[in-house]
Each structure stands twice: as structure tokens, then as C-alpha cells.
N, C-alpha and C positions, 0 to 999 in steps of 0.2 A: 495601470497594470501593476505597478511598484505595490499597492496598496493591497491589489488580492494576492501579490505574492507574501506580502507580508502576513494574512491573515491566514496563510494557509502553512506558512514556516510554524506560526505560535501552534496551530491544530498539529503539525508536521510533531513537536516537540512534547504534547499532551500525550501521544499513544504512549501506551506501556513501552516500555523498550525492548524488552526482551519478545515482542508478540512479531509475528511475520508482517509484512507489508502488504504482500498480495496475495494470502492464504487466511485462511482462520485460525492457524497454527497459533497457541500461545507463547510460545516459546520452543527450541530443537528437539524436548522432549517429550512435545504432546504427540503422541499416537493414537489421538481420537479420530475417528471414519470420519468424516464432513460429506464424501460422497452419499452417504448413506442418512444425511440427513435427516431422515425420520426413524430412522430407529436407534434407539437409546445405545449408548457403548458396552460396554463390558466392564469395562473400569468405572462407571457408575456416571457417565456425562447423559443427563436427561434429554429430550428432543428440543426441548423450549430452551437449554442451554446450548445447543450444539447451531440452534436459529437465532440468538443472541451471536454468537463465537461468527456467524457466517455474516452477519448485517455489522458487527463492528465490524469485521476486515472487508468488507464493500466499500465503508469510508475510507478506512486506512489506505486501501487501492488506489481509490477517487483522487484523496489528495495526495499521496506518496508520486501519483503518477500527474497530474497537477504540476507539481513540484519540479517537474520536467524543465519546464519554463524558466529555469534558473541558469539551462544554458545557453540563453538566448539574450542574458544581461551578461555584458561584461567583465569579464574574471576579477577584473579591483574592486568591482560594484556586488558580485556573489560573494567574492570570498570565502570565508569560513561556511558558511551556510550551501553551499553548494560542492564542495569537500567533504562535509559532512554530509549531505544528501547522498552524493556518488559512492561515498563510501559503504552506506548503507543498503543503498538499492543494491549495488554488484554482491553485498553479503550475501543478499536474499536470491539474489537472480545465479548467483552458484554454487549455493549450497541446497536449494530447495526446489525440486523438480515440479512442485505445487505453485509455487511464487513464480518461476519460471515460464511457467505454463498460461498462468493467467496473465502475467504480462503480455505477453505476445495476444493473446486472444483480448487485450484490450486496446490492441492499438486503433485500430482503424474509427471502434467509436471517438476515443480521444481526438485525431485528428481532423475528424467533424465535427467536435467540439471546438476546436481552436479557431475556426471558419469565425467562428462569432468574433474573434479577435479581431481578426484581417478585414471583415466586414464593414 
């Protein structure tokens, strides 16, 4: 398990930083619709970019929330890496009603994924 948390830390440390975790938000100041995913924005975000914006932050999701799993190793064993995870997710999970929102709407898959663990 050591090993896919590791590969999931180095994917964890690839995203953009300033992009949301569980939104397709690039950063606090995008106010492009994602709801509205096929029609192009006002501000000039094409449909093929806003379905690009919507499949990176699926991954970002995937393993942000993945990354979960970090508190289920030992604090002298997480460390820094799990500090910096929490720190992160709580950014997103209180300042972004969108991050917020898909968090919680992903729990239940997740934790039918974790079966594979325990299995």
C-alpha cells in the first residue's frame, strides 16, 4: 500500500496548484459555468475546453481523495505529506461550495473502492 501512496503523492504534487481539487475551477478566479458544460462561456472558454477543465479535475478528485489514505499511516510515517494534503483539501472543502459539494457526493463510491483493500 506504501507504494500506491507514494505514486499517488508524486500525481498529488504534478497538478497545477493553484487548480481546485474537486471542481474544475482553475484557480479562485475562474468563473467559467462547468455546469453548463456544452455551451461555450462568455469569456471565450470553448465546450472542448471546459470537457478538458471537467476530465482533469476527475483525476485531480480521484487522487486528491485517494490521498485520504494517508490517515490511516501513522503520523511519524505521513508527515509532512499528510500536513500538507490536509491542508489542502480543508482550503478547498471551505472556501468552494463546488469542491465541497463533490466531495461529499464522492464518498460512498470511494469507500467501495477501499473494499478492494480490505479484501
Amino acid at each position: 500500500m506504501n507504494e500506491a501512496i507514494i505514486q499517488l503523492w508524486h500525481e498529488f504534487k504534478e497538478w497545477p496548484p493553484q487548480a481546485h481539487l474537486f471542481c474544475p475551477k482553475l484557480n479562485d478566479d475562474d468563473c467559467t459555468n462547468y455546469d453548463q458544460a456544452n455551451v461555450p462561456d462568455e469569456d471565450g472558454v470553448t465546450v472542448e475546453e471546459k470537457h478538458r477543465r471537467i476530465e482533469a479535475s476527475m483525476q485531480r478528485h480521484v487522487n486528491a481523495y485517494n490521498l485520504s489514505l494517508l490517515m490511516g499511516i501513522p503520523p511519524e510515517e505521513a508527515g509532512d505529506w499528510l500536513r500538507e494534503w490536509t491542508d489542502t483539501v480543508e482550503k478547498y472543502l471551505t472556501t468552494c461550495d463546488s469542491c465541497a459539494r463533490e466531495w461529499h457526493k464522492s464518498r460512498e463510491r470511494f469507500l467501495k473502492g477501499l473494499e478492494s483493500y480490505v479484501s
